[in-house]
Each structure stands twice: as structure tokens, then as C-alpha cells.
Phi, psi and omega in degrees: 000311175325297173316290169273025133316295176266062174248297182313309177318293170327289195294350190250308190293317186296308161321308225256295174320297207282036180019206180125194184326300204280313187332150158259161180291317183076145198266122164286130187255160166249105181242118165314101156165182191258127148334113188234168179265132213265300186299350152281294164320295178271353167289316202103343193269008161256336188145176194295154172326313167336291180306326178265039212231183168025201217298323216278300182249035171305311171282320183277350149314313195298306190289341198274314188318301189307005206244011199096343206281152204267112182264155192241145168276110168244151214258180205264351158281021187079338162293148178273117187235163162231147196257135183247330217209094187253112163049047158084018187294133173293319187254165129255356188278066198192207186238031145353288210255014186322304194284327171248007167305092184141323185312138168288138157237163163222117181264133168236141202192170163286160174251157048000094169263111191206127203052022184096334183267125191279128174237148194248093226251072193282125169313293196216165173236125169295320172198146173241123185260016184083172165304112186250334182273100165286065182276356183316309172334298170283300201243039176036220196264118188233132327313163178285343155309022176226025152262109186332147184280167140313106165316000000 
């Protein structure tokens, strides 16, 4: 499932760069908000939105990115962008974004719309405050398997 997520993601981003016939020009945004793993988010299968965000699903982000899975912007009114295109990177499906998973960012980039889904080609990041949603508190660790046994 993973693979053709991101295949899809890759083939709507390569479309959307490559202009043509159909393309939009696309808007540029200024966007706010923290990095997320889209497959948590949006399956359900770790827990409710809330949970899978900040310090609390940090790690199994970490794994999803590294694993392929299509990472998101979620912006601070609650919409959702995928990230297609990161500061002229040929791929994001790799381990690109590795480093802001989690991260508050303020992004400036192309906007994309196409079937309801926002995709997000960032140019540059204006400012990164780090990890901020400290949610570990409320939802200990999500999942609870990514905490290493003790040695």
C-alpha cells in the first residue's frame, strides 16, 4: 500500500511540474503549520487526528517518511497539504524530509489543487521553530511499539 501511495504521490507531482495541456499555473502560499505523516493522519490507524501529531507520533513519522509514505503540511486552520516538491529536491518520497518531521515550519512554495487535494511544491522555508506540539503528555507515545525495549 505504501509503494502505490507513494508511486501516486510521485506521478500527480511529476504531472503537476510537468505542465502541459491541462495544467494550472498554480498560486503561490505562505504556509504555517507542522509536518505530518498523511498515513496516520488520514487512515485512522494509529488513533484520532489529535494523536498523531507532534511529540506523541513522532517517531512512527519518522518511520513513515523513511518508509515512503507522503509527508503533509498541516497548516494552522486545519487543512492539509502534501508536500510534492521540497527546496528543488529531485524526490520527497526518500528520506528528504527526515530532518522537519515534526517540525512547525513556515513555508513558501507553489499551491497545486486538483480534486480537492492541496499539493505543495516548497520552495524555501522561512522559518523553522522545531518540534512544538509537545502532545506526548496527553497521548504517551503513539504507537506504543516505538518505544525501544530496555536493554
Amino acid at each position: 500500500m505504501r509503494s502505490v501511495l507513494a508511486a501516486a504521490m510521485a506521478a500527480t507531482g511529476l504531472a503537476l511540474a510537468a505542465g502541459g495541456a491541462g495544467a494550472a499555473e498554480g498560486e503561490r502560499v505562505q504556509v504555517t503549520g507542522e509536518v505530518i505523516d498523511t498515513w496516520c493522519y488520514y487512515s485512522g490507524v494509529m488513533g484520532a487526528p489529535e494523536a498523531v501529531v507532534g511529540t506523541s507520533h513522532h517517531t512512527c513519522a519518522l518511520w513513515c517518511a523513511a518508509g515512503g509514505i507522503p509527508v503533509g503540511m498541516l497548516a494552522e486552520d486545519g487543512t492539509v497539504y502534501m508536500i510534492v516538491k521540497w527546496k528543488g529536491e529531485a524526490a520527497v518520497a526518500d528520506n528528504t524530509l527526515l530532518t522537519v518531521q515534526s517540525h512547525e515550519l513556515t513555508a513558501d512554495g507553489i499551491l497545486h489543487v486538483r480534486d480537492g487535494i492541496n499539493y505543495l511544491f516548497v520552495e524555501e522555508v522561512v522559518a523553522d521553530a522545531g518540534i512544538t506540539n509537545e502532545t506526548h503528555e496527553d497521548y504517551f507515545v503513539v504507537p506504543g511499539f516505538a518505544i525501544p525495549e530496555p536493554e
